[in-house]
C-alpha positions in Angstrom: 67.6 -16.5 0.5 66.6 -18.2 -3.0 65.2 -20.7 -1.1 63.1 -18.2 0.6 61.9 -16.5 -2.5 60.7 -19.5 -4.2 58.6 -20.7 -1.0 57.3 -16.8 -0.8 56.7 -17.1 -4.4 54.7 -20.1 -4.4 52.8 -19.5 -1.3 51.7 -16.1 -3.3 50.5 -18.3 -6.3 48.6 -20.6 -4.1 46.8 -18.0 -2.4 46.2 -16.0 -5.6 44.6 -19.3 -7.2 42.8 -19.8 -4.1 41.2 -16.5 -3.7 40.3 -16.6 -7.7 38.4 -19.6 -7.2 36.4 -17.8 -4.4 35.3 -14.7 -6.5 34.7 -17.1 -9.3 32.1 -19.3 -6.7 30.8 -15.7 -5.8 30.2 -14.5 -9.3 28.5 -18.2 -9.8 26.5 -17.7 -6.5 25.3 -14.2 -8.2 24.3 -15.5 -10.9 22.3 -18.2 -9.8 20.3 -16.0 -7.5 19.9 -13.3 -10.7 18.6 -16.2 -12.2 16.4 -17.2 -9.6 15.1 -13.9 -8.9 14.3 -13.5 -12.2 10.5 -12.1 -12.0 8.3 -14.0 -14.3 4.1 -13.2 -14.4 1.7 -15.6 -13.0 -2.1 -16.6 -14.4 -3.1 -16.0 -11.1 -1.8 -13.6 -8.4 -2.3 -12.0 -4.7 -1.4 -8.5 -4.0 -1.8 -7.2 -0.5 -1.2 -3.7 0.6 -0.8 -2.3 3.8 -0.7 1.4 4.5 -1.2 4.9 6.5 -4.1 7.1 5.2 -4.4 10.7 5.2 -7.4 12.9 4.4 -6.4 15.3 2.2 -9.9 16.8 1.2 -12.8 17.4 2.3 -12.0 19.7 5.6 -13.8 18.6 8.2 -12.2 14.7 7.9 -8.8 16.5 7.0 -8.4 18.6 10.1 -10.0 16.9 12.6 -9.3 13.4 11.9 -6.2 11.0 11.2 -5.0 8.1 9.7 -4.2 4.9 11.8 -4.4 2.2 9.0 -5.6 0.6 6.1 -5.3 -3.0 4.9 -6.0 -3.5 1.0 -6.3 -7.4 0.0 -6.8 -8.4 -4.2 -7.5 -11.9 -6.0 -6.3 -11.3 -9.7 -5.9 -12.8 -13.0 -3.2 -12.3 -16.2 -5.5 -10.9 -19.0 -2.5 -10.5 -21.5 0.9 -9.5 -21.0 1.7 -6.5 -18.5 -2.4 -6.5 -18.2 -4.0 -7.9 -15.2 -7.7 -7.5 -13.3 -9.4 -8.6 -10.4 -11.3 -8.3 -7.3 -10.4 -6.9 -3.7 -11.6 -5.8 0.2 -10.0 -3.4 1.9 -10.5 -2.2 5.0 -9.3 1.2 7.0 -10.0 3.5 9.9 -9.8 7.2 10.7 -10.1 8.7 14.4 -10.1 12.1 16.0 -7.0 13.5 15.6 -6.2 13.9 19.8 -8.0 11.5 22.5 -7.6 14.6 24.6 -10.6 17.1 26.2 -12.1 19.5 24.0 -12.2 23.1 25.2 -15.5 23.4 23.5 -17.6 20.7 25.9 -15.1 19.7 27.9 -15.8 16.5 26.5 -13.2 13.5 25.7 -13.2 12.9 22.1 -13.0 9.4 20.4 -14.9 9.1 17.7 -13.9 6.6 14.8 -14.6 5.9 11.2 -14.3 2.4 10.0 -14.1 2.1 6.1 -14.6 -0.8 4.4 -14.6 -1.0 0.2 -15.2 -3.6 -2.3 -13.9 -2.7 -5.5 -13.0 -4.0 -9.1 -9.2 -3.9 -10.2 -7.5 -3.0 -13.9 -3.9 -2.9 -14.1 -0.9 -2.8 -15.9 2.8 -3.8 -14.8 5.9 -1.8 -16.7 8.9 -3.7 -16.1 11.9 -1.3 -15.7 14.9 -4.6 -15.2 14.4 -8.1 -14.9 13.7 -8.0 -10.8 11.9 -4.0 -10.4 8.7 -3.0 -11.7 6.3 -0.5 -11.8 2.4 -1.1 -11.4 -0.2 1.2 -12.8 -3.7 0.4 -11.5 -7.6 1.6 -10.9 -9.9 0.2 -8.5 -13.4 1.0 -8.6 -15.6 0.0 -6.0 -18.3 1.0 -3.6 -17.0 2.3 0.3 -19.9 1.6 3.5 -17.9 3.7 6.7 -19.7 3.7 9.9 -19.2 6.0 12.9 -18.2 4.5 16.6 -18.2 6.1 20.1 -19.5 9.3 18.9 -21.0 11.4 21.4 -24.5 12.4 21.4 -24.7 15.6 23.2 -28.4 17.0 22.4 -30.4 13.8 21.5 -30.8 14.7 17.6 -31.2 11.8 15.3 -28.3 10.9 14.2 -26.9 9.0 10.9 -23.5 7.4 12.0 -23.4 5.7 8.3 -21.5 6.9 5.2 -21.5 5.3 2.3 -20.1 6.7 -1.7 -18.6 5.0 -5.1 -15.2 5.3 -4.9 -12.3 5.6 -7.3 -8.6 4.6 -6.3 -6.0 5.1 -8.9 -2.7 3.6 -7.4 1.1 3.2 -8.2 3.6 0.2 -6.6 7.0 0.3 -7.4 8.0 -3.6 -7.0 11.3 -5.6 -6.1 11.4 -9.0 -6.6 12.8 -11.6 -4.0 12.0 -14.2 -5.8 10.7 -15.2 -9.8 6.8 -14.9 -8.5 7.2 -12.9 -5.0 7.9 -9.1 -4.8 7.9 -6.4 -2.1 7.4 -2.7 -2.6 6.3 0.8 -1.8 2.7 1.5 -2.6 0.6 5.1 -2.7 -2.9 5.3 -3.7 -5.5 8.3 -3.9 -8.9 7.4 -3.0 -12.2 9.3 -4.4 -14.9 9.2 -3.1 -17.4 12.2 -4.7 -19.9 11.8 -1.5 -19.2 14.6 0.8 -18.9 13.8 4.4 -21.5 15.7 6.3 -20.7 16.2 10.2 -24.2 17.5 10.9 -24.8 13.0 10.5 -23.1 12.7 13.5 -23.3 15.9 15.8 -20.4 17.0 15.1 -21.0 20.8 15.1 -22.1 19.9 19.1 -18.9 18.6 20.1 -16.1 20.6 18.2 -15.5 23.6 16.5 -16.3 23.3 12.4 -16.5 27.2 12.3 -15.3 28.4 8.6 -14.5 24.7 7.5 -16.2 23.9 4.1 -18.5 20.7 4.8 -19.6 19.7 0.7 -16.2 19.0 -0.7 -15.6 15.2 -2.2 -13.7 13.0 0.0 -10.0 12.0 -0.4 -7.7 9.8 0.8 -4.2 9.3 0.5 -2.6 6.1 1.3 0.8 5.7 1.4 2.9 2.0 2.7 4.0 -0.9 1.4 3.1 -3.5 -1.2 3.5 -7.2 -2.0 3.1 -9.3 -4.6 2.3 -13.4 -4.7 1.8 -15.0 -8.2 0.4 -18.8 -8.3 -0.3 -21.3 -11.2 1.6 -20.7 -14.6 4.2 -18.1 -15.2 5.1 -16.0 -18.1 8.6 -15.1 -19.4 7.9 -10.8 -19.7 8.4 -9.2 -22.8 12.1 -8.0 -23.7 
């Protein structure tokens, strides 16, 4: 029996050491990918956004029109640190909200409105722990839409262009996977203080705009996710 208890005894020690050593490799193992995720600012860095809009003003676009994307692509540089600028494209599209027959013509509806926007960037990154940060920015740029497979019911001369300055505060909240590569969630709010005027494309012809206000600014919120690439020299952020 004693020689029982010394074997159980030992075999307990063994094990005990053994699985001590394994949260000790974990804990290293942690560490080491704390370390390496350990987000750092770059001189120069990417940030690609892609997203779902929503018209949120102007009534005719936000009733009678949805979101199906928007792609948002930015070249930038570290001015100082947390302060970055840059350049950017983006592109988006909005189409008639139902490919479906309208009870007003009887006609199938698909009308689309392609955006595209080049714009200036200012930004400003609030780091929150040493992998999440926030990202404050402003793009200001000018937007050229144009109008496809609208339908042309009484002949009129028609204007399938819009065009407007626009304004785009956004937010990104940012995890980093890895010291100069982050993903996170984006939103952004694009003005544009153009109105969009249906009369441009007929639209009065085709669907019912009865009691819908047609002067209001238009806006846009986006709302998806973010990333982040940095190149070239990195910065250790400010404690």
């Amino acid at each position: 029996m004693r020689h029982f208890f010394y074997t159980l005894l030992f075999v307990t020690i063994v094990f005990s050491g053994k699985a001590q050593d394994d949260i000790d490799e974990y804990d290293v193992a942690l560490e080491r990918r704390r370390v390496h995720t350990d987000f750092k600012e770059s001189l120069f860095s990417i940030r690609f956004a892609t997203t779902l809009p929503a018209p949120v003003s102007n009534a005719v676009l936000r009733t009678k029109f949805r979101g199906i994307y928007e792609a948002n692509l930015s070249f930038n540089l570290r001015l100082a640190t947390n302060f970055f600028a840059g350049f950017g494209f983006k592109d988006g599209l909005l189409g008639i909200d139902g490919n479906v027959p309208n009870p007003k013509t009887n006609l199938t509806l698909n009308t689309k409105m392609q955006m595209y926007t080049g714009y200036v960037k200012v930004g400003y990154n609030k780091y929150h722990t040493e992998n999440v940060f926030s990202t404050f920015a402003c793009n200001i740029g000018y937007n050229s839409s144009f109008f496809t497979n609208v339908v042309n019911v009484n002949s009129p001369i028609l204007d399938k262009t819009f065009t407007s300055v626009l304004v785009e505060p956004e937010y990104s909240l940012n995890f980093a996977i890895e010291d100069n590569f982050s993903i996170g969630i984006f939103v952004s709010y694009n003005y544009m203080p153009t109105a969009f005027s249906p009369a441009n494309i007929a639209f009065q012809d085709v669907t019912s705009i009865t009691g819908l206000k047609t002067n209001s600014p238009t806006g846009i919120i986006n709302f998806g996710f973010g990333f982040y690439y940095g190149m070239g020299k990195k910065f250790s952020r400010r404690k």
